[in-house]
N, C-alpha and C positions, 0 to 999 in steps of 0.2 A: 559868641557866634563870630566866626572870621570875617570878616568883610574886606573887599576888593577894590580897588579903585573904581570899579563898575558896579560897587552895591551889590544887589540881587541880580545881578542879571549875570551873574555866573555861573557855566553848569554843572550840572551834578547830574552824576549815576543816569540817572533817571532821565534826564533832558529835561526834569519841571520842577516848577519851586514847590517843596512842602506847604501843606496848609499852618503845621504849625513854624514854620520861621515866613513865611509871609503873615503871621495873628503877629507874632514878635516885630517885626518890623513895621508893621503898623502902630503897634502898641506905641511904639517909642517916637513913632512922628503922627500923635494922635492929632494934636491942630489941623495937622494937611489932611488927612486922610478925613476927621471929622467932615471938614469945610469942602471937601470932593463931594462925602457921601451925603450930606445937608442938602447939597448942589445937585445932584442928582435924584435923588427922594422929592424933592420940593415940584422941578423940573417934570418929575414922571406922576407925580401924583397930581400937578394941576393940569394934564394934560388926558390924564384916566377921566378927571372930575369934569373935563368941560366935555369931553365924549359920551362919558355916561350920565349928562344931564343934571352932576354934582352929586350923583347916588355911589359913589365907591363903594358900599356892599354888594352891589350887583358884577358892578367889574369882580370885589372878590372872588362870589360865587361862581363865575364864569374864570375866575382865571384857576379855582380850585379842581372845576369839571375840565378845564382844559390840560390841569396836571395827568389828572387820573386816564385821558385820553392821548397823551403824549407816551408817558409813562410806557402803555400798552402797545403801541404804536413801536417806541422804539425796540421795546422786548422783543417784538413781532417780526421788525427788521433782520434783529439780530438773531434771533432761530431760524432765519429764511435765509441770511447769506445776502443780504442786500437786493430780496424781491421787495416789491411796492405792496404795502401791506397798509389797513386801513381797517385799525379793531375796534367795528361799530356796537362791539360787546362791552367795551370800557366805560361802564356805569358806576354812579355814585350815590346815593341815597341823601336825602333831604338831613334826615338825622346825622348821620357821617358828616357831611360840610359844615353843620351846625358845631360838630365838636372841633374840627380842623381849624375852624376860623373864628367860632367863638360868639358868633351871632347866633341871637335865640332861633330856634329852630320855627317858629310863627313865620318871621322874619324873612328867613332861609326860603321859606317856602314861598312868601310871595315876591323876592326876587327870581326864582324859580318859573313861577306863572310870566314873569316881565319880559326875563330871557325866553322861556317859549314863543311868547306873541311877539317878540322881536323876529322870530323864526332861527335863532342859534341852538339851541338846544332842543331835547326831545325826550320824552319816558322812554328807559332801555330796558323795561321788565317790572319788575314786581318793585313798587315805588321807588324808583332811579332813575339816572335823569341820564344824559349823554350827548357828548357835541353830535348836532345834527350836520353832515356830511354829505354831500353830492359831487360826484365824480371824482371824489379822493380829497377832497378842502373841506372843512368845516367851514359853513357858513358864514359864522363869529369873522373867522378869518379870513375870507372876502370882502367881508363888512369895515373889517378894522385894520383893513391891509395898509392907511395911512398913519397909524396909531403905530401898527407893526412896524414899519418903517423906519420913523421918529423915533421909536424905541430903541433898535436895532443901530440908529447915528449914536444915541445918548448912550447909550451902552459902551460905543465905540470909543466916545470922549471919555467916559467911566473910566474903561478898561487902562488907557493910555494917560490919564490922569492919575493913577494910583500906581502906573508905572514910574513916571516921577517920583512921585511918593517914596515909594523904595530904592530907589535910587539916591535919594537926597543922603547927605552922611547923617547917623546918629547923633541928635543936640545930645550938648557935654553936660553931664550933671553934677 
């Protein structure tokens, strides 16, 4: 792989970096990158654990339903041409999350019941669950707008830490 005085941060065709020569360039400065994503993981998971009461299956299951509602949301956008669209249709079933995420389906289902009497979620049909939304927000996301947040900085330090990262030259082997 060529590399520049600038690392990765030179363009190509496309104006963005492949997935596979950014896997390569991490590969080879695995320490930094490890000790980034250690740092980050640790960081977001003690910060899921002290919002949700130290229950992370529940944040799972909520951040599972919130895929399957983003998901449809942006499909939604994008057959509209950028109208505000808001697909209160985007359900997921108890048993589905159960295989996604790998927690027993019991389980599944009484974080299920938690997130309802939180008032985030809701039954979207024949046993499916879906972000509960009013006035175009999902609830969840009202609720967790300082979690969102926090996230969204540590993301930011992520993003620009692993910019580093590729940037640094290849140790000599």
């Amino acid at each position: 792989m060529a590399m520049t005085k600038t690392g990765f941060h030179q363009h190509r065709p496309s104006g963005r970096l492949q997935p596979d020569t950014v896997r390569a360039g991490l590969e080879a400065r695995y320490p930094a990158y490890q000790y980034c994503m250690v740092e980050f993981l640790t960081e977001h998971l003690a910060d899921l654990s002290r919002v949700f009461d130290g229950d992370l299956q529940e944040a799972l299951v909520l951040a599972v339903i919130g895929q399957v509602f983003l998901h449809a949301h942006m499909a939604q956008a994008k057959a509209d041409a950028g109208a505000v669209a808001v697909p209160n249709a985007a359900s997921i079933s108890a048993s589905r999350i159960s295989d996604v995420t790998g927690i027993p389906r019991q389980t599944v289902r009484r974080k299920l019941q938690a997130l309802e009497a939180r008032g985030w979620i809701e039954r979207g049909g024949a046993a499916a669950f879906r972000l509960r939304v009013q006035d175009g927000v999902s609830m969840a996301r009202s609720d967790l707008n300082d979690l969102d947040r926090r996230g969204i900085a540590r993301t930011a330090r992520l993003f620009c830490a692993l910019d580093r990262v590729l940037g640094m030259p290849e140790p000599q082997r």
